[in-house]
C-alpha positions as CSV (number, residue, x, y, z in Angstrom):
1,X,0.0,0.0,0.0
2,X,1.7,3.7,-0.9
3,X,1.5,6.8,1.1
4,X,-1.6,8.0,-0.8
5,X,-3.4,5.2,-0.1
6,X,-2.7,4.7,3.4
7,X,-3.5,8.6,3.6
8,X,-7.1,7.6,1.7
9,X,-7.7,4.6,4.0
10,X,-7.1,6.4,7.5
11,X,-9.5,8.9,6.5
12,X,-12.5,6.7,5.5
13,X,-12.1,5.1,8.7
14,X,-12.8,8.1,10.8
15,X,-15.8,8.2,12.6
16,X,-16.2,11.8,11.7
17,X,-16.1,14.5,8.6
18,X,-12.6,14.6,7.5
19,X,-11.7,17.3,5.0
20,X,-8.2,18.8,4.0
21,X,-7.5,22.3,3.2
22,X,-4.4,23.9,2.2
23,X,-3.0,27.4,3.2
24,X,-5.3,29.4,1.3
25,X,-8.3,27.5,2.2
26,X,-8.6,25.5,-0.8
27,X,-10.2,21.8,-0.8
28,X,-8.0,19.4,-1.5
29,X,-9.4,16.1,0.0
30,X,-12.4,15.1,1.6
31,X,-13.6,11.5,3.1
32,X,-17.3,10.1,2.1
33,X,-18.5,11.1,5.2
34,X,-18.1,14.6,4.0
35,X,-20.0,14.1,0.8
36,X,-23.1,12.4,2.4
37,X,-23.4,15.5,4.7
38,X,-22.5,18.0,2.1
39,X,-24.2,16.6,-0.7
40,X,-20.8,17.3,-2.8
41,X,-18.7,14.8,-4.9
42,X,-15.1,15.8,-3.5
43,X,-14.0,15.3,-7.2
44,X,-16.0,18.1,-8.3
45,X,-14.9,20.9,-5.4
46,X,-10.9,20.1,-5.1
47,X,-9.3,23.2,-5.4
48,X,-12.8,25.6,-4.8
49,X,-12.0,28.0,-1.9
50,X,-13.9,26.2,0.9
51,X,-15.2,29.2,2.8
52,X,-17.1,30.3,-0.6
53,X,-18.4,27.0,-0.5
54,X,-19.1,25.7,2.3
55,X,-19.6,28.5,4.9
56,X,-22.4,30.4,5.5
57,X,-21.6,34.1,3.9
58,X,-22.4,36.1,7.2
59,X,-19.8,34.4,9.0
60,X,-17.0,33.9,6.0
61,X,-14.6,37.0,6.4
62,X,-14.6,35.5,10.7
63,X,-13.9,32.3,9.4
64,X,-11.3,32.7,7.4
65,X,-9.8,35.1,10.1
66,X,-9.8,32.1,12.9
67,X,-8.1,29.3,10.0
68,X,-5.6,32.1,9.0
69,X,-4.9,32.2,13.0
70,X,-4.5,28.4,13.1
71,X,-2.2,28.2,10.3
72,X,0.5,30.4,11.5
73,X,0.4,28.9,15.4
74,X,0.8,25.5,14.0
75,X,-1.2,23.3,16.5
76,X,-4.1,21.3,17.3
77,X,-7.5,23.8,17.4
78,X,-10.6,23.8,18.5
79,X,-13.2,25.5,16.5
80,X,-17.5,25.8,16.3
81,X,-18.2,26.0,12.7
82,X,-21.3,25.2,10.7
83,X,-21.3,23.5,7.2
84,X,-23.9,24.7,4.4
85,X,-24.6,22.1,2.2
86,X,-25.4,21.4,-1.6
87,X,-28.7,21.6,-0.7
88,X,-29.0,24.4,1.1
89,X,-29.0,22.7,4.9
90,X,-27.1,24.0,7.2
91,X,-25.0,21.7,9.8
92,X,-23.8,22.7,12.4
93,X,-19.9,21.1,13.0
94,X,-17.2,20.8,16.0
95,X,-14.0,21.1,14.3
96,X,-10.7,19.7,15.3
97,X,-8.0,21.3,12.6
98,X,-4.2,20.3,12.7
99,X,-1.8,22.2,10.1
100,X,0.8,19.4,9.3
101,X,4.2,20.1,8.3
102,X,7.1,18.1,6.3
103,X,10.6,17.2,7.1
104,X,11.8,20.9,6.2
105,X,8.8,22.4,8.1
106,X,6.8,23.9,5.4
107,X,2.9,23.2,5.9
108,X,1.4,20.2,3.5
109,X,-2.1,20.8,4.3
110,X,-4.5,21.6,7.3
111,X,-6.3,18.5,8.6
112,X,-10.3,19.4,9.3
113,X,-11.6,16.5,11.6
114,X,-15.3,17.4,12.6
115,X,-18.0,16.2,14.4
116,X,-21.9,16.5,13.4
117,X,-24.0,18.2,16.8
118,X,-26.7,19.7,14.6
119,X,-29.3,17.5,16.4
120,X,-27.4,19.2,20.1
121,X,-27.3,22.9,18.4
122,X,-31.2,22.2,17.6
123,X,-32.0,20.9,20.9
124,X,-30.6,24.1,22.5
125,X,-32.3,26.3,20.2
126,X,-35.5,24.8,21.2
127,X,-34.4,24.6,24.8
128,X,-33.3,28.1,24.8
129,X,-36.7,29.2,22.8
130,X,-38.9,27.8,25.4
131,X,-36.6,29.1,28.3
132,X,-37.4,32.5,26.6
133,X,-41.1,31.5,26.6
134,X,-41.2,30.7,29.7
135,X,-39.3,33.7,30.8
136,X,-41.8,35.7,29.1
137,X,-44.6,34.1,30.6
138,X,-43.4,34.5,34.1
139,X,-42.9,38.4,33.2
140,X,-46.9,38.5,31.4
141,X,-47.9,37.0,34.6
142,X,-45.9,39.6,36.7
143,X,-47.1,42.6,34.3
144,X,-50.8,41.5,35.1
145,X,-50.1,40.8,38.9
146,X,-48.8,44.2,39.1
147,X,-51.7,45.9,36.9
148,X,-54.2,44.1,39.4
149,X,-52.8,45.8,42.4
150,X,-52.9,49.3,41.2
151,X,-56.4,48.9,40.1
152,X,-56.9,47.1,43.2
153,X,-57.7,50.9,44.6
154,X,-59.9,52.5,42.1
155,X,-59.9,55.8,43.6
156,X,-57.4,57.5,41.4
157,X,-58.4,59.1,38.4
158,X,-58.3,57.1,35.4
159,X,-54.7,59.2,33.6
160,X,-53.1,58.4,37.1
161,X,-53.8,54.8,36.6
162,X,-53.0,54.4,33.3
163,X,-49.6,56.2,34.0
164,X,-48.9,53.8,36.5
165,X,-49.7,50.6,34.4
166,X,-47.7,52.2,31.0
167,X,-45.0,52.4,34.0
168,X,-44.8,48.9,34.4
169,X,-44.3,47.6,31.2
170,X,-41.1,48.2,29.7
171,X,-39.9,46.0,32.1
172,X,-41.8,43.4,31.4
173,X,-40.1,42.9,27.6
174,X,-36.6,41.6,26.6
175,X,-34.7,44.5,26.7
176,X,-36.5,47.1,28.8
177,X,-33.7,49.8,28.5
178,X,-34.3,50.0,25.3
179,X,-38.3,49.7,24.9
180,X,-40.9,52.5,25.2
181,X,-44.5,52.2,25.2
182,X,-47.3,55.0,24.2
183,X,-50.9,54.7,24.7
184,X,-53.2,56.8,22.6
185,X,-56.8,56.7,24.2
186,X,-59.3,58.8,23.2
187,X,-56.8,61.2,21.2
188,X,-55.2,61.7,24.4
189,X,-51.6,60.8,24.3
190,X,-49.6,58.8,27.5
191,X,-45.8,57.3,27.3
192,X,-43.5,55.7,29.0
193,X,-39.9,54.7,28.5
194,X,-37.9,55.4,25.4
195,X,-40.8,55.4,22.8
196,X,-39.6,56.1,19.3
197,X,-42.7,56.9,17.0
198,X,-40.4,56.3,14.1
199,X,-38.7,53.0,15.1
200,X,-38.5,50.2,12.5
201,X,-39.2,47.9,15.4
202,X,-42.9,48.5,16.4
203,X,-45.4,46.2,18.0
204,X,-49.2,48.1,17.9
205,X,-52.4,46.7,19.3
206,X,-56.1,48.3,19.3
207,X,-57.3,49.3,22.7
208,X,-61.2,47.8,22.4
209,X,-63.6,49.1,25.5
210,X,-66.9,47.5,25.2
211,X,-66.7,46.6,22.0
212,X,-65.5,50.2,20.8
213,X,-62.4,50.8,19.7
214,X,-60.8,53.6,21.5
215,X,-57.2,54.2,20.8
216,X,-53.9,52.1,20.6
217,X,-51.2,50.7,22.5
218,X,-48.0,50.7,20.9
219,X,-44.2,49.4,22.0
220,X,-41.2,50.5,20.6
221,X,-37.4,48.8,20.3
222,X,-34.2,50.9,19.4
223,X,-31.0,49.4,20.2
224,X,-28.6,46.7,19.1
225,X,-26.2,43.8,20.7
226,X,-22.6,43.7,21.1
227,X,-22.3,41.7,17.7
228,X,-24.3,45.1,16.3
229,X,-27.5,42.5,15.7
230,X,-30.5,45.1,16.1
231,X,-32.8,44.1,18.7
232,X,-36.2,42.3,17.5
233,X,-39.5,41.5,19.4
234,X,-39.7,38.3,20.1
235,X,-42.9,36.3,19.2
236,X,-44.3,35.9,23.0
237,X,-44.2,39.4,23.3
238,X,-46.1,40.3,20.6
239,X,-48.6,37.9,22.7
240,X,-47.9,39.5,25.5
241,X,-48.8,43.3,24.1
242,X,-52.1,42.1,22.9
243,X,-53.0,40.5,26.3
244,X,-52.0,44.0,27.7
245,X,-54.0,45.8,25.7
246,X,-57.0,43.5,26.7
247,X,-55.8,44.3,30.6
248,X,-56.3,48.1,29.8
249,X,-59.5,48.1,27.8
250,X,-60.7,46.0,30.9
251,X,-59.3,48.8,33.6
252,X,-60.6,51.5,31.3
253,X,-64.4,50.4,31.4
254,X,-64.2,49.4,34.8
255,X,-63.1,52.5,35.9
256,X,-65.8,54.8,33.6
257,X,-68.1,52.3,35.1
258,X,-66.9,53.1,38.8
259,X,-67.0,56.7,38.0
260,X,-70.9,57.0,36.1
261,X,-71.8,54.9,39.4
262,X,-70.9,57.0,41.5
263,X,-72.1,59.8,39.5
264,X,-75.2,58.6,39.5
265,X,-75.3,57.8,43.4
266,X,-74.1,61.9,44.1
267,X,-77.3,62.7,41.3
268,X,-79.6,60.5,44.0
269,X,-78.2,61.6,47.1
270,X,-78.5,65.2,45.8
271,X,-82.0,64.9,44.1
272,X,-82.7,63.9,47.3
273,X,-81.5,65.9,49.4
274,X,-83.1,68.8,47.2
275,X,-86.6,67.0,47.7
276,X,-86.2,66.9,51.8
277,X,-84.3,70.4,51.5
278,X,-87.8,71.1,49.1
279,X,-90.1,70.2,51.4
280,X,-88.9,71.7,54.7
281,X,-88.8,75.2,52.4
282,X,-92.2,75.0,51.7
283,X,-93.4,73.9,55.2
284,X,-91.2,76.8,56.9
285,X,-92.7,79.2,54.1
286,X,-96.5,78.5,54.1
287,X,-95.9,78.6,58.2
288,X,-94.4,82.1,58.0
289,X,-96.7,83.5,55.0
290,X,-99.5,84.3,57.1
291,X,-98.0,86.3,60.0
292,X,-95.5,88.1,57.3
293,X,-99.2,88.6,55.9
294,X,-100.4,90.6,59.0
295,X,-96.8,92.0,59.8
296,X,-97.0,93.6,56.2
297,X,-100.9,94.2,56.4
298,X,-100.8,95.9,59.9
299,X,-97.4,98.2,58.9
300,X,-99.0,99.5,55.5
301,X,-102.3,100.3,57.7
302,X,-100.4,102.2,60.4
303,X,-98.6,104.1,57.7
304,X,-101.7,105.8,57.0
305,X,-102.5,107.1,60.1
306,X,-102.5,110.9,60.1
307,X,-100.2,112.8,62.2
308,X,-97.5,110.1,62.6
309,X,-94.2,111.5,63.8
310,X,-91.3,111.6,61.3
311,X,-89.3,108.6,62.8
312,X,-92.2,106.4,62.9
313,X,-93.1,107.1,59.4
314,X,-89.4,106.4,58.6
315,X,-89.9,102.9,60.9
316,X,-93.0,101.8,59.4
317,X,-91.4,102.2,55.8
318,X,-88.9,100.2,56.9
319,X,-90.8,97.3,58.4
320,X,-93.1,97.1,54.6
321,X,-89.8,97.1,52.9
322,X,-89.0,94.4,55.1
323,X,-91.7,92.4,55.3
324,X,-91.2,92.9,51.2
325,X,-88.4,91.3,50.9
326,X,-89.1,88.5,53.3
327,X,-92.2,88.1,51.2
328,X,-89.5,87.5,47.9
329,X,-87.8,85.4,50.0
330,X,-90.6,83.2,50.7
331,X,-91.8,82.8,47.1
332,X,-88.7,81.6,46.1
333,X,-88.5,79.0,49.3
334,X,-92.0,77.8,47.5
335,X,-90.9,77.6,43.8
336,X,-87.7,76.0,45.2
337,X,-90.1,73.1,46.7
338,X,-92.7,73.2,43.5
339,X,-95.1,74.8,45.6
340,X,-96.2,76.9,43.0
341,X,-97.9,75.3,40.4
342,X,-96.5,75.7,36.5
343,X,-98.9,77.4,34.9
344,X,-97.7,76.3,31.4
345,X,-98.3,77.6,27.2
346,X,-96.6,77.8,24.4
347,X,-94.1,81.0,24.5
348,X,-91.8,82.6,22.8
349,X,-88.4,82.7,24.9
350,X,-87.0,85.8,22.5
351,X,-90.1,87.7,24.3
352,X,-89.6,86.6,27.6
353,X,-86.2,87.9,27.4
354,X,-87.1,91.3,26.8
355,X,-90.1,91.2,28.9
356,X,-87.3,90.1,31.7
357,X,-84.6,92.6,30.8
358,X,-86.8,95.8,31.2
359,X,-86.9,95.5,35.0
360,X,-83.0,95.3,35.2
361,X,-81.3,97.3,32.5
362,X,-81.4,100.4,35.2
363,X,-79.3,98.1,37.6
364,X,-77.1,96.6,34.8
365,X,-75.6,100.4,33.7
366,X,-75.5,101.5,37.4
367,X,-73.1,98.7,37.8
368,X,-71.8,99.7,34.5
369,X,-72.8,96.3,32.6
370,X,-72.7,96.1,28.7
371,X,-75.3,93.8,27.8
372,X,-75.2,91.9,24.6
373,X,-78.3,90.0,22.8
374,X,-77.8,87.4,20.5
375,X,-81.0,86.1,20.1
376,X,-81.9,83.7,16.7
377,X,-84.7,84.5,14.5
378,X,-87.4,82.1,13.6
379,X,-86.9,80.5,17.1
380,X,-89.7,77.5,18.0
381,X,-92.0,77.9,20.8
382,X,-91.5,76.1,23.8
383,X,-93.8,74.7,26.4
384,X,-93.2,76.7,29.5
385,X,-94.6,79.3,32.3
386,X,-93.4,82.4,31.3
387,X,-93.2,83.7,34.8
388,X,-91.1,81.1,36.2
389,X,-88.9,81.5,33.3
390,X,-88.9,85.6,33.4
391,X,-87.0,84.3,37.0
392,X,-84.7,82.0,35.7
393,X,-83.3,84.6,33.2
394,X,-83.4,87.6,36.4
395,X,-81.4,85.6,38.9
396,X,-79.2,84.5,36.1
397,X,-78.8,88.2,34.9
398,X,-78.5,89.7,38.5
399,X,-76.2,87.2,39.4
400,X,-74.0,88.0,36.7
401,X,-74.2,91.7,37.3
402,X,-73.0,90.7,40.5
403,X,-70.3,89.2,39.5
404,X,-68.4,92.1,37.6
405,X,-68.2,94.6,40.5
406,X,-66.3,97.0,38.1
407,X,-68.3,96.0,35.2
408,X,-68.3,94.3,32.0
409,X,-69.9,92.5,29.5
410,X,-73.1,90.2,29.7
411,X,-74.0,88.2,27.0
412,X,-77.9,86.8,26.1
413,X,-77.9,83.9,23.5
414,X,-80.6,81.7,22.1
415,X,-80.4,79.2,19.3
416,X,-82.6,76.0,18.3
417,X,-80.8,72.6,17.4
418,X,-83.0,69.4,16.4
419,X,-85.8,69.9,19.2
420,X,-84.2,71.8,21.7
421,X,-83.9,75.5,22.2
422,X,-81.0,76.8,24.3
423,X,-80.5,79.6,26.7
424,X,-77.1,81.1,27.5
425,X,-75.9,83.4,30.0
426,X,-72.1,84.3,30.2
427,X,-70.5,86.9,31.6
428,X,-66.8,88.2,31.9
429,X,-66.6,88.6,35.5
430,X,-64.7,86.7,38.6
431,X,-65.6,83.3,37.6
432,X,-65.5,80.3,39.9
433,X,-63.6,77.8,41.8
434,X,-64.2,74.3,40.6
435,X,-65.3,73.8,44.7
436,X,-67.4,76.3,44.4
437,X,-69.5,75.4,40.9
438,X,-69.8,72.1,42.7
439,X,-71.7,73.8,45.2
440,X,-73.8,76.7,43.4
441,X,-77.2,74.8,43.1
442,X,-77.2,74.0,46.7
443,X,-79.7,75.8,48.2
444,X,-79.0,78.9,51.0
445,X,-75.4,78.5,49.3
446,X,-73.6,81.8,48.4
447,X,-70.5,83.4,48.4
448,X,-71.9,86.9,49.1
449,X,-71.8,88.4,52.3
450,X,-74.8,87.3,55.0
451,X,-77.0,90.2,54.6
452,X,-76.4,90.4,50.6
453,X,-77.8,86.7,49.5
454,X,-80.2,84.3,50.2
455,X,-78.4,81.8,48.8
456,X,-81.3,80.3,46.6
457,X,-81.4,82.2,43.1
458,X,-79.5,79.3,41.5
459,X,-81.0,76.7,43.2
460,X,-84.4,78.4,42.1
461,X,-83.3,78.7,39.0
462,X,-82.4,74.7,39.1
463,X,-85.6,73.9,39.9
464,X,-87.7,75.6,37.6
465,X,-85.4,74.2,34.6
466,X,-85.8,70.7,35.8
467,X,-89.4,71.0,36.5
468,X,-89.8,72.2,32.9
469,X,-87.9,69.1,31.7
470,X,-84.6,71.2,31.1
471,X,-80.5,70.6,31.8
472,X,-78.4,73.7,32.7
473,X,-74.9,73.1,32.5
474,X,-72.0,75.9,33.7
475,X,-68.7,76.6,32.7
476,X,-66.3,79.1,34.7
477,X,-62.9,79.5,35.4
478,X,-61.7,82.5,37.8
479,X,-60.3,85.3,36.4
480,X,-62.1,84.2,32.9
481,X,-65.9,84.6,33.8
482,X,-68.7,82.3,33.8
483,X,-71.1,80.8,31.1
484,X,-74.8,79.3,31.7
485,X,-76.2,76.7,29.4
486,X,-79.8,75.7,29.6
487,X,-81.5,73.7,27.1
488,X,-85.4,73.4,26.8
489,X,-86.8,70.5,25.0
490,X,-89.2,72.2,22.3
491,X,-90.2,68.4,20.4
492,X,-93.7,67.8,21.4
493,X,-94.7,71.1,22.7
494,X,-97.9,71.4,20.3
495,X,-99.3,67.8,21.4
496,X,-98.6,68.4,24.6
497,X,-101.2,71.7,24.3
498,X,-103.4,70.0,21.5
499,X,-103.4,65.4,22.2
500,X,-105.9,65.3,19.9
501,X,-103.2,65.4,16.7
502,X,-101.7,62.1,18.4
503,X,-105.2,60.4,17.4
504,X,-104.9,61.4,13.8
């Protein structure tokens, strides 16, 4: 047997891949072990450049940096390599190399001995997927946790809450220094972390309350590894966003839900406190009608007595404007409890207007008031008693009066939309303090001094609005003035003065 022989026999019985290379990298022998894995005849590729080949292109310029390293330090090397085959597999190879050298030292060849682990690289990949799913997992499960204990107190408001949650979950993802989150709800914009609007690597999922669609929350990633590999979502957390953005549409209805409940239990307790509030009124008032009655009688009968001395004259006037006032007083305690019965017709609210403003334009330009009418043509009739409503739009004026003590400007509106007419007072005075608009219906509240207000104009006002089937709604601000809304429903108004059309 010669040398080439020998040579061709030692290598078919290795137990691994066996392929030779010489300085440059070149093929020049391979064993049949190597063309069942390759999927190459080794007569065909002798003398091809085996990282062109064989290796996969990412990794070819590193490759041929490490054999280039092994060459000149002429030993035995260990080296993780992968093989791409004809067919376009790739394998994944432990190599052994040896450069060999003759009797006057110069290299011969480099001797490749490898060993097939694809099935062990594969089994880690898997193992190392599911270790990343399950890592995943445990932080969805955390995220959630965590969400459930902030909204475990559902007294915040509902920005504060979100905040907190958006807070939480950066760090539930992969790389959380490098992952920002946005939620856009209603138009309204929240983020947290290093959102980039413009990243290439975006995860987005609707935000669905009830069935409505509502906004979107997004996650951004920006960033790279130390092999400069940008960073990529991986697919549990594209999972994991969507389940968030089930978590929030949850929180988000359950907290609207909270807060119309309660809502609705401050519009019962106050409705009813109004009603007991209501009722006391009236008793106190029909109890102190009929001696104010004979106060008021008596007074105006001693006034006419001849020959009364100038300081009881002066007394007496003051008692009948007293008992005047008290008598004021007193109707309003009695429209405040709806003990004055609407005497309703169809009216024109333009007219009541300026039936209303003739009694008070003297005391609007003695407190040097502009006021401004806006009121629409062709506007419909509304169902209503005119005199109750001539007092909604007084106190509403003289309150607004009273709230530019170095005057200003008072504005009238009317308008019709659909079937509804509105009403709307503003005025460029003071304003108010949100805690005290929460407080301006109450009844025998006021922020005049004691012997300036009663305290119930509004809270007459409220009553006559509601008991016509109206809302009034008010915006103010201090410093910017305050604005009255009322809106009367006007649909209806003939039937409810003719119910004979119904039957046509």
């Amino acid at each position: 047997m010669n040398l080439s022989e020998y040579y061709n026999t030692v290598m078919e019985l290795s137990h691994g891949i066996v392929v030779t290379l010489d300085e440059g990298g070149r093929i020049i022998h391979g064993n049949s072990r190597f063309e069942a894995l390759s999927g190459y005849e080794i007569g065909s590729i002798a003398g091809r450049d085996w990282f062109e080949l064989c290796v996969d292109a990412k990794r070819v310029d590193m490759s041929r940096e490490t054999f280039a390293g092994i060459v000149e330090a002429g030993t035995l090397a260990f080296m993780k390599g992968s093989l791409m085959a004809r067919d376009g597999r790739k394998v994944y190879i432990d190599w052994n190399m040896k450069p060999l050298f003759d009797s006057h030292h110069s290299l011969v060849s480099v001797l490749c001995v490898g060993q097939d682990v694809t099935a062990h690289v594969l089994r880690q990949h898997e193992l190392l997927h599911e270790h990343g799913r399950l890592v995943a997992l445990n932080k969805e499960l955390s995220c959630l946790h965590a969400m459930n204990r902030i909204v475990s107190n559902m007294d915040s408001e509902l920005p504060d809450i979100l905040r907190e949650i958006l807070a939480i979950i950066p760090p539930s993802f992969q790389h959380p220094e490098s992952t920002g989150v946005r939620l856009l709800l209603d138009g309204e914009v929240l983020i947290s972390g290093k959102f980039a609007p413009d990243a290439s690597c975006r995860l987005e999922q609707e935000v669905v309350v009830q069935r409505v669609k509502r906004g979107h929350l997004s996650v951004s990633l920006s960033g790279s590894a130390e092999d400069g590999t940008a960073y990529a979502f991986l697919p549990t957390e594209s999972e994991l966003l969507g389940a968030l953005a089930k978590h929030v549409g949850w929180i988000i209805a359950k907290r609207e839900a909270l807060s119309t409940k309660r809502n609705l239990e401050r519009q019962l307790q106050h409705a009813d406190r109004l009603a007991k509030i209501g009722q006391f009124a009236a008793g106190v008032a029909h109890e102190l009608n009929e001696p104010l009655a004979n106060i008021l009688g008596f007074a105006q009968l001693a006034e006419q007595t001849p020959g009364l001395p100038a300081q009881a004259m002066k007394d007496l006037d003051s008692i009948i404007k007293a008992a005047l006032h008290s008598r004021e007083v007193i109707k309003k305690l009695m429209i405040f409890g709806r003990q004055v019965p609407l005497r309703k017709t169809l009216i024109d609210l333009n007219q009541v207007i300026r039936d209303s403003l003739y009694f008070i334009e003297m005391s609007a330009s003695r407190g040097k008031v502009e006021v401004r009418m806006n009121l629409a043509e062709g506007l419909p009739t509304i169902m209503a008693d005119p005199q109750h409503l001539k007092q909604v739009i007084v106190n509403l004026v003289v309150n607004g009066i009273h709230a530019m003590p170095g005057g200003g400007v008072l504005t009238i509106e009317t308008l019709s939309f659909k079937d509804d007419v509105y009403l709307l007072v503003s005025d460029s005075g003071v304003g108010m303090t949100p805690e005290v608009m929460r407080q301006i219906f109450n009844p025998f509240f006021t922020t005049k001094d004691v012997d300036q207000g009663t305290g119930l104009g509004l809270a007459v006002v409220h009553g006559i609005v509601h008991a016509h089937g109206g809302v009034i709604e008010v915006e103010s601000e201090p410093g910017r003035g305050t604005r009255f809304e009322i809106t009367f429903p006007c649909g209806g108004s003939v039937r409810e003065m003719n119910p004979a059309i119904d039957d046509k």
